[in-house]
Biopython code that builds the backbone (N, CA, C, O; Angstrom):
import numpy as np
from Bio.PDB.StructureBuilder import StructureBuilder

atoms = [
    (1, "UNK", "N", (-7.224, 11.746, 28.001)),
    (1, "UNK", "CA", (-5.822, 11.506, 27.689)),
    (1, "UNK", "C", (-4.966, 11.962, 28.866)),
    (1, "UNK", "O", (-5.026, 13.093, 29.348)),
    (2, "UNK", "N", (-4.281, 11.128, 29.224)),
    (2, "UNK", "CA", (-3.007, 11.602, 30.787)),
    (2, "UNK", "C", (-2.175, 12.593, 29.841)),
    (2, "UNK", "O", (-2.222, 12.500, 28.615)),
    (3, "UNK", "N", (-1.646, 13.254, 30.310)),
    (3, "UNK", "CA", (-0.487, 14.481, 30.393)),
    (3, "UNK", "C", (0.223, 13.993, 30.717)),
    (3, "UNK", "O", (0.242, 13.380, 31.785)),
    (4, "UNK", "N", (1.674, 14.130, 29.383)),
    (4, "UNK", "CA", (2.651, 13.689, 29.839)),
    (4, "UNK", "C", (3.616, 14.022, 30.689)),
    (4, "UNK", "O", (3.918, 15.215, 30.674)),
    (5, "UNK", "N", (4.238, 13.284, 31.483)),
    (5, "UNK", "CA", (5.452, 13.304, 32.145)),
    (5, "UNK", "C", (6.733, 13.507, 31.750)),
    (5, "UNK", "O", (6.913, 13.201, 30.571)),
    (6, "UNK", "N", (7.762, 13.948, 32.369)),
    (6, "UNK", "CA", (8.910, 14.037, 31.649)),
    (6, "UNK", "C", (9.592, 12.631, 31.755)),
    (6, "UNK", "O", (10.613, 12.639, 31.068)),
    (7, "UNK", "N", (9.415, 11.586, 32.292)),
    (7, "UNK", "CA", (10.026, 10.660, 31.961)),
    (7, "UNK", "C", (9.336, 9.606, 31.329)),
    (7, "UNK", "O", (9.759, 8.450, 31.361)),
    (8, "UNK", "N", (7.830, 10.091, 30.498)),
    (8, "UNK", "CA", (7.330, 9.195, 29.903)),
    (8, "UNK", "C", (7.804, 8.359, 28.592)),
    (8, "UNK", "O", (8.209, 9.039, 27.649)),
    (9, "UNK", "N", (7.798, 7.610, 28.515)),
    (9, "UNK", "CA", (8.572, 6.767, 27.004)),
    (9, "UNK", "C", (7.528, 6.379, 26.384)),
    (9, "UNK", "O", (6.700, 5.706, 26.998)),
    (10, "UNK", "N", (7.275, 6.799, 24.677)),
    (10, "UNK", "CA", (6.612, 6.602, 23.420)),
    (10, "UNK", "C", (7.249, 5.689, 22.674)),
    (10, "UNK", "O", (7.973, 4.932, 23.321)),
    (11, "UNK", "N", (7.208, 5.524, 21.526)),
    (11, "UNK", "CA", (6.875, 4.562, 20.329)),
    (11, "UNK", "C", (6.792, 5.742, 19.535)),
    (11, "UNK", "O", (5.844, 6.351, 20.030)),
    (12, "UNK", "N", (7.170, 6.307, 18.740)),
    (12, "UNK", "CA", (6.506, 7.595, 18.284)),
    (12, "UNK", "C", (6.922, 6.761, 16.627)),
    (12, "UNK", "O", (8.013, 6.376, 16.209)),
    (13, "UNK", "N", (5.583, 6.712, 16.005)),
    (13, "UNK", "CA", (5.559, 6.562, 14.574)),
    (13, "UNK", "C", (6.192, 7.751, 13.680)),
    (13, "UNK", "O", (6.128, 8.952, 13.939)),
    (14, "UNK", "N", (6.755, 7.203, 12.682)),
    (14, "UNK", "CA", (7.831, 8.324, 11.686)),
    (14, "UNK", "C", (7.736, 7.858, 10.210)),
    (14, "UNK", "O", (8.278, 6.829, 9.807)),
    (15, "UNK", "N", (7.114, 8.571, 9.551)),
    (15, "UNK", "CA", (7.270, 8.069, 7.950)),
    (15, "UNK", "C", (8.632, 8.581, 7.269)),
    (15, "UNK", "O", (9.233, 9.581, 7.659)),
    (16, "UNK", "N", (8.994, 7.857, 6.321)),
    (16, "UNK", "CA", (10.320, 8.350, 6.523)),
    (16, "UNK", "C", (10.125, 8.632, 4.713)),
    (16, "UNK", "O", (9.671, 7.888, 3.843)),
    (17, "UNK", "N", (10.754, 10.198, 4.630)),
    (17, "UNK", "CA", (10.387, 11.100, 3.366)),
    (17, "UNK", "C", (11.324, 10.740, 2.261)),
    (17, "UNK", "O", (11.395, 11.252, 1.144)),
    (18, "UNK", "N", (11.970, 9.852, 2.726)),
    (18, "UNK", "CA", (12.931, 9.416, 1.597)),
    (18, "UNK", "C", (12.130, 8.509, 0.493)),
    (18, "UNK", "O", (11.990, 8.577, -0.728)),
    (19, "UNK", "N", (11.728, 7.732, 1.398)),
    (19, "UNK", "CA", (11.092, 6.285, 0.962)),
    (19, "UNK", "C", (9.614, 6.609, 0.371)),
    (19, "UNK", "O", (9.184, 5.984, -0.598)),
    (20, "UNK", "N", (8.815, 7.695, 1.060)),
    (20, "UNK", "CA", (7.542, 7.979, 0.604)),
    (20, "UNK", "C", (7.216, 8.189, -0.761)),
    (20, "UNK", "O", (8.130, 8.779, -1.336)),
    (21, "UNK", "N", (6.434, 7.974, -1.352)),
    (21, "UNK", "CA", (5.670, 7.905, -2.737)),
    (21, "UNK", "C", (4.290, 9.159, -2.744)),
    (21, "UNK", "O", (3.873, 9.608, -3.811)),
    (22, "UNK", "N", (3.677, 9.621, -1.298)),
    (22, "UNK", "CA", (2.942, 10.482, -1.216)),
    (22, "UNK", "C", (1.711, 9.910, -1.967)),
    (22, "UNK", "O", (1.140, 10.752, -2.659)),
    (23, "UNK", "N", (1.087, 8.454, -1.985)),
    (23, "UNK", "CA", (0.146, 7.913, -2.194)),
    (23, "UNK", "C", (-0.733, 8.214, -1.398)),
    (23, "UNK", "O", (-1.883, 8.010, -1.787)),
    (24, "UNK", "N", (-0.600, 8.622, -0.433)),
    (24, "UNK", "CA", (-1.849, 9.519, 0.627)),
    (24, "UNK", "C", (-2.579, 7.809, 0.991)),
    (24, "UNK", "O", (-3.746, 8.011, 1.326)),
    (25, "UNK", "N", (-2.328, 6.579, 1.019)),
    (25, "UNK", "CA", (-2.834, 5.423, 1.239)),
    (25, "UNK", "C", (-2.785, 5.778, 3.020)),
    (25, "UNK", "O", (-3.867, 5.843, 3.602)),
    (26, "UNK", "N", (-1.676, 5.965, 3.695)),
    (26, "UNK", "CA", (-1.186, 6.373, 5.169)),
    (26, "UNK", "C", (-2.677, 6.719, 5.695)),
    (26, "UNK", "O", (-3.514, 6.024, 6.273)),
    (27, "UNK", "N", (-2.680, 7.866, 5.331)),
    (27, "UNK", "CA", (-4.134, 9.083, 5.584)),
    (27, "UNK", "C", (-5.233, 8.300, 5.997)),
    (27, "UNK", "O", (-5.901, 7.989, 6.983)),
    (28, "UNK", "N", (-5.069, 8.072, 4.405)),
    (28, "UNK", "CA", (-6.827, 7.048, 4.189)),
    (28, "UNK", "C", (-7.230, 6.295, 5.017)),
    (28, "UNK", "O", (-8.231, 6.366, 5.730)),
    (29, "UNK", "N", (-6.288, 5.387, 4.928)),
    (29, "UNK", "CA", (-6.385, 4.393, 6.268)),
    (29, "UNK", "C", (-6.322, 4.840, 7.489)),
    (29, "UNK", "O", (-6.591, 3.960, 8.307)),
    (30, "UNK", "N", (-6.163, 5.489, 7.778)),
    (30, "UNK", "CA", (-5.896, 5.950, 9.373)),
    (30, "UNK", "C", (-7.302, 6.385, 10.044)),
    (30, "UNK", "O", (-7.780, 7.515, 9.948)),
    (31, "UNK", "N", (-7.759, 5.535, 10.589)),
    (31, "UNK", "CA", (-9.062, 5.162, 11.441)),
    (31, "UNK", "C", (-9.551, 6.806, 12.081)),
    (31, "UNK", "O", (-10.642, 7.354, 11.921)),
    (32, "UNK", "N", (-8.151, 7.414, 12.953)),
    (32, "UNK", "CA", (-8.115, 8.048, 13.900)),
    (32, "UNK", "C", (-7.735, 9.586, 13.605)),
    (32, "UNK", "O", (-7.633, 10.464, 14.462)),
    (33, "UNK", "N", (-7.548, 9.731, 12.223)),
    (33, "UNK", "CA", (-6.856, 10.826, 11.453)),
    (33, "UNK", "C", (-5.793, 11.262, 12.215)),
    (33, "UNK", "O", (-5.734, 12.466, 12.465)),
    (34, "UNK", "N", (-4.670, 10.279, 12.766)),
    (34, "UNK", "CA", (-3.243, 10.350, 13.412)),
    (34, "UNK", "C", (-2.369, 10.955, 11.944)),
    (34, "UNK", "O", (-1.474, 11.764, 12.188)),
    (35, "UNK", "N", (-2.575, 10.634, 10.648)),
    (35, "UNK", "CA", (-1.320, 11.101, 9.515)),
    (35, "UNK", "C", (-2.036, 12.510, 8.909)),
    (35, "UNK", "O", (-3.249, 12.459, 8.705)),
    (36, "UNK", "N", (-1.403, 13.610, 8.653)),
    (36, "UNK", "CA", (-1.392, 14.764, 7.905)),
    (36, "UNK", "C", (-0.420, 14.678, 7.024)),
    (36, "UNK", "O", (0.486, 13.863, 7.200)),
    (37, "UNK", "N", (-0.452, 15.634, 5.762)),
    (37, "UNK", "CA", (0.193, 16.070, 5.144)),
    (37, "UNK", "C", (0.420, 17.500, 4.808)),
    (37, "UNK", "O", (-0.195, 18.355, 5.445)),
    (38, "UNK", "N", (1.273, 17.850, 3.834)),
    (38, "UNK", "CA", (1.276, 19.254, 3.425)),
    (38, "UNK", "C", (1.625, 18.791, 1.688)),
    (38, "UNK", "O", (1.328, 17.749, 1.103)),
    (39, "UNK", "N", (2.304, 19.918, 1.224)),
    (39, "UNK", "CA", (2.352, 19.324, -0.491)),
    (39, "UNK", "C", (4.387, 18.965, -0.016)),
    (39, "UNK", "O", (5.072, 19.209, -1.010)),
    (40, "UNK", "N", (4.900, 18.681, 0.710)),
    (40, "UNK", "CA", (6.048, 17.962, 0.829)),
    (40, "UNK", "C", (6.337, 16.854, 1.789)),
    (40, "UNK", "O", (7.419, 16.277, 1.675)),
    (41, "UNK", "N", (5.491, 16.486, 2.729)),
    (41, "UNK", "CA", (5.727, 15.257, 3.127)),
    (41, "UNK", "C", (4.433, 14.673, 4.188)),
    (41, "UNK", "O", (3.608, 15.338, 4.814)),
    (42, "UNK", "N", (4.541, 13.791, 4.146)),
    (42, "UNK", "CA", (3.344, 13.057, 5.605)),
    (42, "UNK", "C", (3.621, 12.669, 6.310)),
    (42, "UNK", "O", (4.369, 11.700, 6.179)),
    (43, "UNK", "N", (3.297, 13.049, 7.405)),
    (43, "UNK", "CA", (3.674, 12.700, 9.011)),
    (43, "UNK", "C", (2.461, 12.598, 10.158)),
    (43, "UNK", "O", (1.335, 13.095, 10.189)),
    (44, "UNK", "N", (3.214, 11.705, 11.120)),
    (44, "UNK", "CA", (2.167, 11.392, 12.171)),
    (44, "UNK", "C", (1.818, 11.898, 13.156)),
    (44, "UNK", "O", (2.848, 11.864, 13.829)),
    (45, "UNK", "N", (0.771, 12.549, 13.986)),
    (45, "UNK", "CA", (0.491, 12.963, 14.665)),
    (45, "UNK", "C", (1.045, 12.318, 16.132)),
    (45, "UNK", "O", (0.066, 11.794, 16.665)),
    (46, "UNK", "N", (2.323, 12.148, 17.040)),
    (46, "UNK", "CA", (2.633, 11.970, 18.047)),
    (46, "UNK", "C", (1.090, 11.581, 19.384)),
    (46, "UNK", "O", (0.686, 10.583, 19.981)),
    (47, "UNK", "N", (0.724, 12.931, 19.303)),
    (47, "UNK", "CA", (-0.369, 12.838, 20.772)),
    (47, "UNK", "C", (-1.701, 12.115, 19.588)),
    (47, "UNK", "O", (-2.671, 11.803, 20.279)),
    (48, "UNK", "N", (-1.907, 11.858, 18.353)),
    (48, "UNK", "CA", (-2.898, 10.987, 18.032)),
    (48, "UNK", "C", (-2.882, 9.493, 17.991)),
    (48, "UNK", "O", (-3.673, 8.678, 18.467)),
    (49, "UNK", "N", (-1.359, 9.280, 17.038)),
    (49, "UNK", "CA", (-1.449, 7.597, 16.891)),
    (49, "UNK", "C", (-1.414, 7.309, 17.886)),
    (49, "UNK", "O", (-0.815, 7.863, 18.807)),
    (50, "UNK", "N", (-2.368, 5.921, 17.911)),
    (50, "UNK", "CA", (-2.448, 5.028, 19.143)),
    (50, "UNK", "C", (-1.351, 3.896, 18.646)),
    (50, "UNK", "O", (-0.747, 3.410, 19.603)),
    (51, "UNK", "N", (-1.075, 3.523, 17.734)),
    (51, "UNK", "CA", (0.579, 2.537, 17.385)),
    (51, "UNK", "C", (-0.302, 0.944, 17.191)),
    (51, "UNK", "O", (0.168, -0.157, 17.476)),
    (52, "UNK", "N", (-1.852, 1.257, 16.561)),
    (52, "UNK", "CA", (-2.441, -0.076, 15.953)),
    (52, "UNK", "C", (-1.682, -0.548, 15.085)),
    (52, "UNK", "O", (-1.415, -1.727, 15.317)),
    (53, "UNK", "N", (-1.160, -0.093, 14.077)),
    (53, "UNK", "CA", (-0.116, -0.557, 12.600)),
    (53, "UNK", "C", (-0.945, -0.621, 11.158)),
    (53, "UNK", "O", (-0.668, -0.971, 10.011)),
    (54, "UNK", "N", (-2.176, -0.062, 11.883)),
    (54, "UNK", "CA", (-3.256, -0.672, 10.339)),
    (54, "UNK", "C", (-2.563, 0.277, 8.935)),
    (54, "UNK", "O", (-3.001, 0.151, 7.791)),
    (55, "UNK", "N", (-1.657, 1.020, 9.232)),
    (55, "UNK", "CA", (-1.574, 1.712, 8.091)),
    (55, "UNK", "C", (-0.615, 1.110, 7.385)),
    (55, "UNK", "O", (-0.531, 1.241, 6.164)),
    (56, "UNK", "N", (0.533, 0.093, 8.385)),
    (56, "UNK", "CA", (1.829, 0.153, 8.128)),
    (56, "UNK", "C", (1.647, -1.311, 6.394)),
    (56, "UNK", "O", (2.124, -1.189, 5.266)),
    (57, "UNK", "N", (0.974, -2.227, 6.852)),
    (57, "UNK", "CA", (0.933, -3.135, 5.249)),
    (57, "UNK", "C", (0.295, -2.778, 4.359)),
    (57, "UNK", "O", (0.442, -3.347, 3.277)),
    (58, "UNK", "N", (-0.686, -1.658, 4.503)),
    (58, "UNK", "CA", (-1.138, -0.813, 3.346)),
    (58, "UNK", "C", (-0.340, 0.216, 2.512)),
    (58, "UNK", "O", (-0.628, 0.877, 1.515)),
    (59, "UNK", "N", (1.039, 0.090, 3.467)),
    (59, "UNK", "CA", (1.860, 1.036, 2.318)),
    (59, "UNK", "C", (2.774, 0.826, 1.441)),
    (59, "UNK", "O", (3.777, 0.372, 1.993)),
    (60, "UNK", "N", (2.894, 0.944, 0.333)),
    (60, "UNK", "CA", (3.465, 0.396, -0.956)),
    (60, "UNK", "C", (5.112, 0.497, -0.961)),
    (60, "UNK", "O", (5.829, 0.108, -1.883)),
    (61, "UNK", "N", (5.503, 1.035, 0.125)),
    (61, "UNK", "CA", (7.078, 1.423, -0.289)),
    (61, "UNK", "C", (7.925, 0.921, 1.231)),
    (61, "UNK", "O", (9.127, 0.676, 1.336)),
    (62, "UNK", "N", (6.710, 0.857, 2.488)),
    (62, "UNK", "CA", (7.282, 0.711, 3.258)),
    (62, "UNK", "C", (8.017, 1.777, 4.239)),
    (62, "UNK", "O", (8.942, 1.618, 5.036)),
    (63, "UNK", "N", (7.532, 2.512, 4.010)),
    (63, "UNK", "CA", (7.778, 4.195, 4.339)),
    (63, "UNK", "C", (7.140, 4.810, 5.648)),
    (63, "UNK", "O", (7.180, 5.975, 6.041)),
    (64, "UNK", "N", (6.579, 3.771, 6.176)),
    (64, "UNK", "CA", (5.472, 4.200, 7.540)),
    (64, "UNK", "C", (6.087, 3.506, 8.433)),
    (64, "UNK", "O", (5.980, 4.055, 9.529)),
    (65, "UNK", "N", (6.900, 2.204, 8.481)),
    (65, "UNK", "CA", (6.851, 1.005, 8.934)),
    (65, "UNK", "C", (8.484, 1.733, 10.295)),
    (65, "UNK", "O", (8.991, 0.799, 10.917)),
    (66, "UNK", "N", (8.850, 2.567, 10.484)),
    (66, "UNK", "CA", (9.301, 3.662, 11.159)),
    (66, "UNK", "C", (9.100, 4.598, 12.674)),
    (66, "UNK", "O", (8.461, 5.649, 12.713)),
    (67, "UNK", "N", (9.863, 3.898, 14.008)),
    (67, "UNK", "CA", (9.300, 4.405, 14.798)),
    (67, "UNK", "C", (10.416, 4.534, 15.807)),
    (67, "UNK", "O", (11.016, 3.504, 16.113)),
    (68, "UNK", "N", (10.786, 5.758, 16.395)),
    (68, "UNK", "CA", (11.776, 6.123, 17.574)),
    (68, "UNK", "C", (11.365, 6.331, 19.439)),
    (68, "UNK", "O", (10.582, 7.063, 20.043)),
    (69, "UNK", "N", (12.045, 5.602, 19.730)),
    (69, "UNK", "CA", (11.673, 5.785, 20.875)),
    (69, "UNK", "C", (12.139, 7.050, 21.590)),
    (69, "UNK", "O", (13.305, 7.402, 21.416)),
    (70, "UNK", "N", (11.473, 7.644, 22.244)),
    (70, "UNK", "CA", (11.863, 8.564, 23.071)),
    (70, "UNK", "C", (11.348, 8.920, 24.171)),
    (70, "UNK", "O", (10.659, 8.068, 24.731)),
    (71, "UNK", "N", (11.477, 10.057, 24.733)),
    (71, "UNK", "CA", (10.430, 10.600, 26.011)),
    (71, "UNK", "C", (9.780, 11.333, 25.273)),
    (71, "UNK", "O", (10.136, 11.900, 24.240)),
    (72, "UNK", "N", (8.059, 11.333, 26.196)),
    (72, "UNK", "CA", (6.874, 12.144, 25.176)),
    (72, "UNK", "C", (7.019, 13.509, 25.210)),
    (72, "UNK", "O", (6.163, 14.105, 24.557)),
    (73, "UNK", "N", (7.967, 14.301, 25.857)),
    (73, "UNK", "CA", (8.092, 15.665, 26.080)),
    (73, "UNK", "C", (8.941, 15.994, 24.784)),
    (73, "UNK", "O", (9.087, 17.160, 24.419)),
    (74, "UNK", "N", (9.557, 14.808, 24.025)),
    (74, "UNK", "CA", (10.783, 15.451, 23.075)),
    (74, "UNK", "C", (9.869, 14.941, 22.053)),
    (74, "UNK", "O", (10.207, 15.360, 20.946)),
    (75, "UNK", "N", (8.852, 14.201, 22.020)),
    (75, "UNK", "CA", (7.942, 14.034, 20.492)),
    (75, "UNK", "C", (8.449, 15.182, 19.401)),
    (75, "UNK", "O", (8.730, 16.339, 19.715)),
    (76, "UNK", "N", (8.517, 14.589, 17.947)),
    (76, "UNK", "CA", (8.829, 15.311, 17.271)),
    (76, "UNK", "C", (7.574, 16.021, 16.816)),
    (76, "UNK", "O", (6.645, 15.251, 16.570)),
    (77, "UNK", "N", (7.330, 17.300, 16.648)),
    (77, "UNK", "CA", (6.005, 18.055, 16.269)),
    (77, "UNK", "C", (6.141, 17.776, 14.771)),
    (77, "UNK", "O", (7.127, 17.430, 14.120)),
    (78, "UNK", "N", (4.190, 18.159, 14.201)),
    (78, "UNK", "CA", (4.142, 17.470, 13.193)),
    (78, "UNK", "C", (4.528, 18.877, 12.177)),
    (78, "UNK", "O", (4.371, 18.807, 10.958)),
    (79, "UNK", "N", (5.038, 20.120, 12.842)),
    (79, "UNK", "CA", (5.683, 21.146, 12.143)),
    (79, "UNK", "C", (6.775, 20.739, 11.560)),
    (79, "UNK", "O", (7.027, 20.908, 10.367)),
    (80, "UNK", "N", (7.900, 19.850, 12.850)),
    (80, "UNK", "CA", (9.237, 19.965, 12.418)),
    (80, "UNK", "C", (8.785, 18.768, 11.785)),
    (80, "UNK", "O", (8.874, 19.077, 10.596)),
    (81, "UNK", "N", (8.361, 17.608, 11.827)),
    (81, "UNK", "CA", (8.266, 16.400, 10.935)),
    (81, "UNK", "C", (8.069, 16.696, 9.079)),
    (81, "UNK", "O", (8.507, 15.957, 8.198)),
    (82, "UNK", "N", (7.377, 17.837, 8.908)),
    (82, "UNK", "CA", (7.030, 18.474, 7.330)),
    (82, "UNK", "C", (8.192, 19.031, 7.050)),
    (82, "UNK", "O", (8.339, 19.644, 5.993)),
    (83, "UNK", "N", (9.085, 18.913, 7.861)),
    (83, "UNK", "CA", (10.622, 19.918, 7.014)),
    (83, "UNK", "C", (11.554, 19.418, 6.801)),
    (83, "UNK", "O", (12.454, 19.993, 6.188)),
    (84, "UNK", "N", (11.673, 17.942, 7.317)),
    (84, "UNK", "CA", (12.466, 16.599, 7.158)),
    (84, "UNK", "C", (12.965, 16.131, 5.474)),
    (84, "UNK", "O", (12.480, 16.094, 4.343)),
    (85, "UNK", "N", (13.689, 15.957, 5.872)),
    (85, "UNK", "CA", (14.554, 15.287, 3.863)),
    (85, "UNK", "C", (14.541, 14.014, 4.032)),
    (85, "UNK", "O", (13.912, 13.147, 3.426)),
    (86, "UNK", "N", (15.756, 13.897, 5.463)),
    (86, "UNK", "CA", (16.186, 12.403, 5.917)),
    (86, "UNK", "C", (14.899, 12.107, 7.658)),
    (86, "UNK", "O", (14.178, 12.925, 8.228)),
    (87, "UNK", "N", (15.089, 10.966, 7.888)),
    (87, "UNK", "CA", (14.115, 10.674, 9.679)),
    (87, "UNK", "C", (15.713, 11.479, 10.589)),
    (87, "UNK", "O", (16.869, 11.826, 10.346)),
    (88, "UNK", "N", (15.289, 11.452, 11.064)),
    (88, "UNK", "CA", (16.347, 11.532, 12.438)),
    (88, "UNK", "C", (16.970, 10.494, 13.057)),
    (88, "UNK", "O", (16.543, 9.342, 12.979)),
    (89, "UNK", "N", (18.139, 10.866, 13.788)),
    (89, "UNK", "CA", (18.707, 9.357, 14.258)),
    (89, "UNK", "C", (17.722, 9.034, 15.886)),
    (89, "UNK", "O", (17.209, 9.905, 16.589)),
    (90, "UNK", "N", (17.706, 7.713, 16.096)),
    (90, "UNK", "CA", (17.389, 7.706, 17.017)),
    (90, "UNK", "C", (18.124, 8.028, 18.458)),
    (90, "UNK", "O", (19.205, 7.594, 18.856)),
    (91, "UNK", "N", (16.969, 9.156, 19.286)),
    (91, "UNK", "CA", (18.191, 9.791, 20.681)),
    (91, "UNK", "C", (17.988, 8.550, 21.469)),
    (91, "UNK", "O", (17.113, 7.687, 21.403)),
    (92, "UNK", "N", (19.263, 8.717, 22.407)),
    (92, "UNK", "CA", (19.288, 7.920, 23.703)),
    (92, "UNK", "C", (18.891, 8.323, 24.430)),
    (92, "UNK", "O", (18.843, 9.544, 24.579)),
    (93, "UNK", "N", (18.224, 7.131, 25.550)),
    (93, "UNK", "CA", (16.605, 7.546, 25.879)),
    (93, "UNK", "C", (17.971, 8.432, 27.357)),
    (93, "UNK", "O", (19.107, 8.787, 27.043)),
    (94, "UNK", "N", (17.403, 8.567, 28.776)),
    (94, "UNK", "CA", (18.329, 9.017, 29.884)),
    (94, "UNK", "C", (18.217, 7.685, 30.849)),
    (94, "UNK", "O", (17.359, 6.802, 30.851)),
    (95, "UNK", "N", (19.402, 7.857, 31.677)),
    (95, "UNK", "CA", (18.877, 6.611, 32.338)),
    (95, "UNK", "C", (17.870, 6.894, 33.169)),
    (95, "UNK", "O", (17.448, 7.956, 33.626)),
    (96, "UNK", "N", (17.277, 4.825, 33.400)),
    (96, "UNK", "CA", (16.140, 5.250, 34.200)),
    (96, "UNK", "C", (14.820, 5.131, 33.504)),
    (96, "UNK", "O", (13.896, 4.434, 33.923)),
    (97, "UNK", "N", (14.770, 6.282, 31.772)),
    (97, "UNK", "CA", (13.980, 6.215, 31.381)),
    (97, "UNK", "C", (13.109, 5.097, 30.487)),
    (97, "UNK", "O", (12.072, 5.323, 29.864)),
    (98, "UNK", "N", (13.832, 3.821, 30.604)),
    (98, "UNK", "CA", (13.452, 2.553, 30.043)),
    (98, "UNK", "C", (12.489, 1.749, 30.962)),
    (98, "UNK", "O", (11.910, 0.737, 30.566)),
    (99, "UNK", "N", (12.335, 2.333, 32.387)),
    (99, "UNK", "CA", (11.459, 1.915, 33.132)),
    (99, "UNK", "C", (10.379, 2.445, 32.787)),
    (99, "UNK", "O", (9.484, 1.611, 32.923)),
    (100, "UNK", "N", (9.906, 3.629, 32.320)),
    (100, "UNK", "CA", (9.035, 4.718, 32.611)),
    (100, "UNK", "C", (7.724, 3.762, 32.146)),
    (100, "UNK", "O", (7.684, 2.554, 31.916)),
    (101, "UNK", "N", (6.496, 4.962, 32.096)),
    (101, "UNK", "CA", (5.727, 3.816, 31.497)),
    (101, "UNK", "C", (5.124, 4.456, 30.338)),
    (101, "UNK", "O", (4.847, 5.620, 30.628)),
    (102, "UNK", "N", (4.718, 4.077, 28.789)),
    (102, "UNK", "CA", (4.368, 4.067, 27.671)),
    (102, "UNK", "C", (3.277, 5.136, 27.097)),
    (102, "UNK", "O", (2.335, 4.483, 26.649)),
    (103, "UNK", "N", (3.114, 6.151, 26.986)),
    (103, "UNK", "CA", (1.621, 6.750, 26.649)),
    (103, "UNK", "C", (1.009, 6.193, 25.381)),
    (103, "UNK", "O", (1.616, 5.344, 24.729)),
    (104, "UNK", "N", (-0.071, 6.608, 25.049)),
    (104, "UNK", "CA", (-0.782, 6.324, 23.590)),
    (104, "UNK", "C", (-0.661, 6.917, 22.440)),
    (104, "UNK", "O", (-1.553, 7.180, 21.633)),
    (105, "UNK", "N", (1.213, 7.265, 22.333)),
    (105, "UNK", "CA", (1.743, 7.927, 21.068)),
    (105, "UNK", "C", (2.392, 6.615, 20.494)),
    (105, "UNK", "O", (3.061, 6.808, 19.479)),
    (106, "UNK", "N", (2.333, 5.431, 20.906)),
    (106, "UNK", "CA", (2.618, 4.486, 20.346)),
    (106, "UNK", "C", (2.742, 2.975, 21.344)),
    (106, "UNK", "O", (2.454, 2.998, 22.541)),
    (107, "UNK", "N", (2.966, 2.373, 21.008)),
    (107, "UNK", "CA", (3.002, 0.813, 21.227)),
    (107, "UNK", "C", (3.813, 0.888, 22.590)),
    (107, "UNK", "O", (4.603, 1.802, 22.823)),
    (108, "UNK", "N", (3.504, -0.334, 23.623)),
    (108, "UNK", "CA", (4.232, -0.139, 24.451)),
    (108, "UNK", "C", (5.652, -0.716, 24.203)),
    (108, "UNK", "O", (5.949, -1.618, 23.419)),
    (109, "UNK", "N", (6.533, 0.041, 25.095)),
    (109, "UNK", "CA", (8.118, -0.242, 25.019)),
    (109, "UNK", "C", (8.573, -1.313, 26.344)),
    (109, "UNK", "O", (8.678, -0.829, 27.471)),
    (110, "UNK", "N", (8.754, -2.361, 26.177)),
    (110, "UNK", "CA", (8.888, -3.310, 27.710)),
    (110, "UNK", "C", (10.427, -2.883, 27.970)),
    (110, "UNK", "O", (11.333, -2.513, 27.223)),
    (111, "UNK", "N", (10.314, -3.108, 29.407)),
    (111, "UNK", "CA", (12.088, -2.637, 29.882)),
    (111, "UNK", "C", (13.014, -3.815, 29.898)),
    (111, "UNK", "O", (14.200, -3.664, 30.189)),
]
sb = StructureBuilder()
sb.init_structure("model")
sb.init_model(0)
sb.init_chain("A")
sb.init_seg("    ")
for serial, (resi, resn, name, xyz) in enumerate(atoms, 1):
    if name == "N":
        sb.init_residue(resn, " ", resi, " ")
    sb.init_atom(name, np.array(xyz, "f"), 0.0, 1.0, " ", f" {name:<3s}", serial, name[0])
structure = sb.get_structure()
């Protein structure tokens, strides 16, 4: 796995705790064990998902289907992701950083 850069740009998958049902379907499916939980919410592992989507039509509410772009240094940890009510808004990336290039926390972002 490369080490990220500070001007690297992700895809970073986000289940969003509003919408979740806690069917643990996310989990199951997840090839790569990228989703955890705790007994209040499920979230994705940043440095695991690779941003395939296999989880995202297996979920009943639509609650996975959720993803912010950012730089990989500001990934949200899957600490602060378990303490979430609402997702976060999405930050603006800096300039510049729309060139950068994509790691394997999610799908690539074209400039």
């Amino acid at each position: 796995m490369q080490a990220a850069t500070e001007t690297q740009v992700i895809k970073q998958h986000l289940i969003d705790p509003e919408i979740c049902i806690r069917c643990n379907t996310c989990e199951e499916s997840c090839l790569i064990d990228a989703v955890t939980h705790d007994s209040r919410n499920y979230v994705v592992k940043a440095d695991v998902c690779n941003g395939c989507g296999a989880c995202i039509p297996l979920c009943p509410t639509g609650a996975i289907d959720n993803w912010r772009t950012m730089l990989s240094v500001e990934a949200y940890s899957v600490d602060d992701q378990l303490t979430w009510d609402v997702l976060p808004e999405e930050k603006e990336l800096p300039a510049g950083a729309a060139e950068a290039t994509v790691s394997e926390a999610g799908p690539q972002v074209q400039a």
